[in-house]
Every structure is written in C-alpha cells, then in structure tokens.
C-alpha positions as CSV (number, residue, x, y, z in Angstrom):
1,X,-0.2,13.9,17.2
2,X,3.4,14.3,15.7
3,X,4.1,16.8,13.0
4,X,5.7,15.5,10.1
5,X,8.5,17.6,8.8
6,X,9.6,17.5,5.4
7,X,13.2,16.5,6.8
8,X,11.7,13.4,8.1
9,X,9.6,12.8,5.5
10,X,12.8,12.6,2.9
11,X,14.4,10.2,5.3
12,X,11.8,7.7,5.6
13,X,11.5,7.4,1.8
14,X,15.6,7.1,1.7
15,X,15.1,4.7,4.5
16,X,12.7,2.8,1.9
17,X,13.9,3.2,-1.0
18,X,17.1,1.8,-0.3
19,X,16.4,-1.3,2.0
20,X,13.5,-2.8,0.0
21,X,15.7,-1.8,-3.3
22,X,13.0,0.6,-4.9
23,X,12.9,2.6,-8.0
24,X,10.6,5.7,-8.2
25,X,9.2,5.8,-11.7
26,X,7.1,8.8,-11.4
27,X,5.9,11.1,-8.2
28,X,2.0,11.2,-9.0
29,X,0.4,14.5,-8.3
30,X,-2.7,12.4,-7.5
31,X,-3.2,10.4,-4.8
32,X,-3.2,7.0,-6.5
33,X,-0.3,4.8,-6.8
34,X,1.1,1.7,-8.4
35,X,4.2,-1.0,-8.0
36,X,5.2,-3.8,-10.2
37,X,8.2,-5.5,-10.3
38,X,10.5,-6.1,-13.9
39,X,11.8,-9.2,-14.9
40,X,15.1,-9.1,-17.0
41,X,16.4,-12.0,-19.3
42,X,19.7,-12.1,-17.5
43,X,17.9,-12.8,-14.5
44,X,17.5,-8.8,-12.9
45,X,14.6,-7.7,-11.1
46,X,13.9,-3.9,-10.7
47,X,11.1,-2.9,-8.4
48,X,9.3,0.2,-9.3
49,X,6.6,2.4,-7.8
50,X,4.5,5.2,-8.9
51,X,3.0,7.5,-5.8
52,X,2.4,10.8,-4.7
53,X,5.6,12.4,-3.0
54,X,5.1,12.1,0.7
55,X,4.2,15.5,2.3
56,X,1.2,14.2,4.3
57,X,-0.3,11.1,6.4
58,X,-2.1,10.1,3.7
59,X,0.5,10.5,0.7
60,X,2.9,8.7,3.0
61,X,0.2,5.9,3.7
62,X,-0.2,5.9,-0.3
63,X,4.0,5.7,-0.4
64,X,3.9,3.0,1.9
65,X,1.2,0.9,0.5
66,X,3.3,0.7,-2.8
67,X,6.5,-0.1,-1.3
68,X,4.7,-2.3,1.1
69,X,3.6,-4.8,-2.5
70,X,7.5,-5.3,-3.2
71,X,8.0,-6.1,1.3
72,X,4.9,-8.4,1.4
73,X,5.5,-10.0,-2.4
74,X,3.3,-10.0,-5.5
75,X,3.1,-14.1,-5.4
76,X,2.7,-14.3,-1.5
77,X,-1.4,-14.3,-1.5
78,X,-3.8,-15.9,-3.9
79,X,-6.3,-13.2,-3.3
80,X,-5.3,-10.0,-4.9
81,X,-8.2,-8.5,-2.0
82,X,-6.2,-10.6,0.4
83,X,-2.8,-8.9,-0.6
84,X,-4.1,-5.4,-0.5
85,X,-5.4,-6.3,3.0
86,X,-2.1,-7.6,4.3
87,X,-0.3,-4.8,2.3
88,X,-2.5,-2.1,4.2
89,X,-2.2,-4.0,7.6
90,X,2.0,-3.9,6.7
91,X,1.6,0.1,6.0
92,X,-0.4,1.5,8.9
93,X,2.0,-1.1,11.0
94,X,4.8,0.6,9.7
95,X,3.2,4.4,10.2
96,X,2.7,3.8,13.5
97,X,6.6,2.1,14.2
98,X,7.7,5.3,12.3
99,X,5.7,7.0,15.0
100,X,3.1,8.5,12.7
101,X,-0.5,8.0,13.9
102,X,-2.6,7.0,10.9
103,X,-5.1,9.9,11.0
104,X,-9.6,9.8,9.9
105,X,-7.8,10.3,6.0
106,X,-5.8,7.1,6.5
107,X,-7.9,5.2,8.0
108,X,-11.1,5.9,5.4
109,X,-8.9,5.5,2.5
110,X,-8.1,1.6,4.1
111,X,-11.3,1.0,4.8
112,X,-12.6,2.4,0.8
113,X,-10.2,0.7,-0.5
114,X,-10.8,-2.4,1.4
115,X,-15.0,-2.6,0.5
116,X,-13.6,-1.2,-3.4
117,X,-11.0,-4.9,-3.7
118,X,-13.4,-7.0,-1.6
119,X,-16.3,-6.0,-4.0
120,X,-14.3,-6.2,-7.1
121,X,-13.4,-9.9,-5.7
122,X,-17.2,-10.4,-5.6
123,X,-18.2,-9.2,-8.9
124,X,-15.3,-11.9,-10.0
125,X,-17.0,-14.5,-8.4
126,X,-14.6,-15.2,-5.1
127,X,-15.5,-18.6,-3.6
128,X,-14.2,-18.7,-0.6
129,X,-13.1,-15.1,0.8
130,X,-10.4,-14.7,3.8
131,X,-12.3,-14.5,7.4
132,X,-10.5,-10.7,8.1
133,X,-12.0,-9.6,4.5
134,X,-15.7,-10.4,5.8
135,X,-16.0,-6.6,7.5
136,X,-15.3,-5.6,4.1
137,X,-18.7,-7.4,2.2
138,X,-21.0,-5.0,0.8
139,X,-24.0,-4.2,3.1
140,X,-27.8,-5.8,2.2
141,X,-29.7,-2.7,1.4
C-alpha cells in the first residue's frame, strides 16, 4: 500500500478545494463531517464543508465524501440514501485515481454508513428503494 505523506495530503485538499470551489468552515477533530451549500440574494453560492483534516485513509475518505456532495449535487438524487451511495461510490473512486487504496477503516465506514441511510430511509417509510441500496436492507433476525 502507498504511504500517504502529509505533503501529499495538503495537495490533494488544494487540488479540491480549488477546482470544486470549496470553503472549509471548520477542520472537525472528530471524524464526522458535513457540506451544504449557501444561497446569496445577489445570486452567489458558497460551498462549505466541515471535516476532519486529512492525515489518514479514513479522514481523507471523510474529506472526500464532503466535497464529493458539492461534485455529485445536492438536487441530483431524490433519495438522500441514494446520494450518499453515489457520493461514497464518487469518493472511494476518487481514493483509488489518487492512488490511495481504500483500506478495512474505509471500507466499514461505507458500508455502516450505508445500512445507517438505508435504515433511516426505511424508518421514513421509502417506497421504492434503488436496486444497488438492497445490500444495504437490514438483516431478518
């Protein structure tokens, strides 16, 4: 596997920040993150993210994930469990282009997060889930 060096790390969220037009609102010391997107009345948008600064796989995957809402669009999927699944699909895409292999952490917190949206879509009372969210459905106990 390829070490990450901090050098690299720094250039990749350059690299980001400035081609999808992102503003860091906060660097979380937990690994939790969060992007929205601000509408001003003369017709601005401002995209901001909250994440943990990128030092490992998974705090990248975490910084990636975020930016990746503003690269895939808030408006693009119905489903809010079908835009985290595209979202995630777009990040570990974009790991592995950058030449980081998405290691067990990254890969668990996908496939958590994917049963924790997929669940919450349930609870809500989704009709009709997306075919590639199905591996996601709770199991019968």
């Amino acid at each position: 596997m390829k070490r990450i060096t901090p050098l690299a790390l720094d250039a990749i969220v350059r690299e980001m920040i400035d081609r999808h037009e992102i503003r860091v609102k906060k660097w979380r010391r937990s690994m939790s993150g969060c992007a929205w997107r601000v509408y001003h009345l003369n017709g601005r948008t401002v995209n901001w993210i909250e994440s943990p600064q990128p030092k490992t796989p998974i705090s990248l995957a975490i910084f990636l994930h975020e930016v990746g809402h503003h690269v895939i669009g808030f408006q693009r999927y119905r489903k809010r469990c079908e835009e985290e699944y595209h979202v995630w699909v777009w990040t570990l895409d974009k790991m592995s282009k950058l030449g980081i292999v998405p290691d067990e952490k990254v890969r668990r917190r996908f496939e958590l997060s994917m049963q924790y949206a997929v669940e919450k879509a349930v609870r809500r009372g989704i009709k009709d889930l997306p075919t590639p969210l199905t591996r996601f459905l709770p199991q019968a106990a």
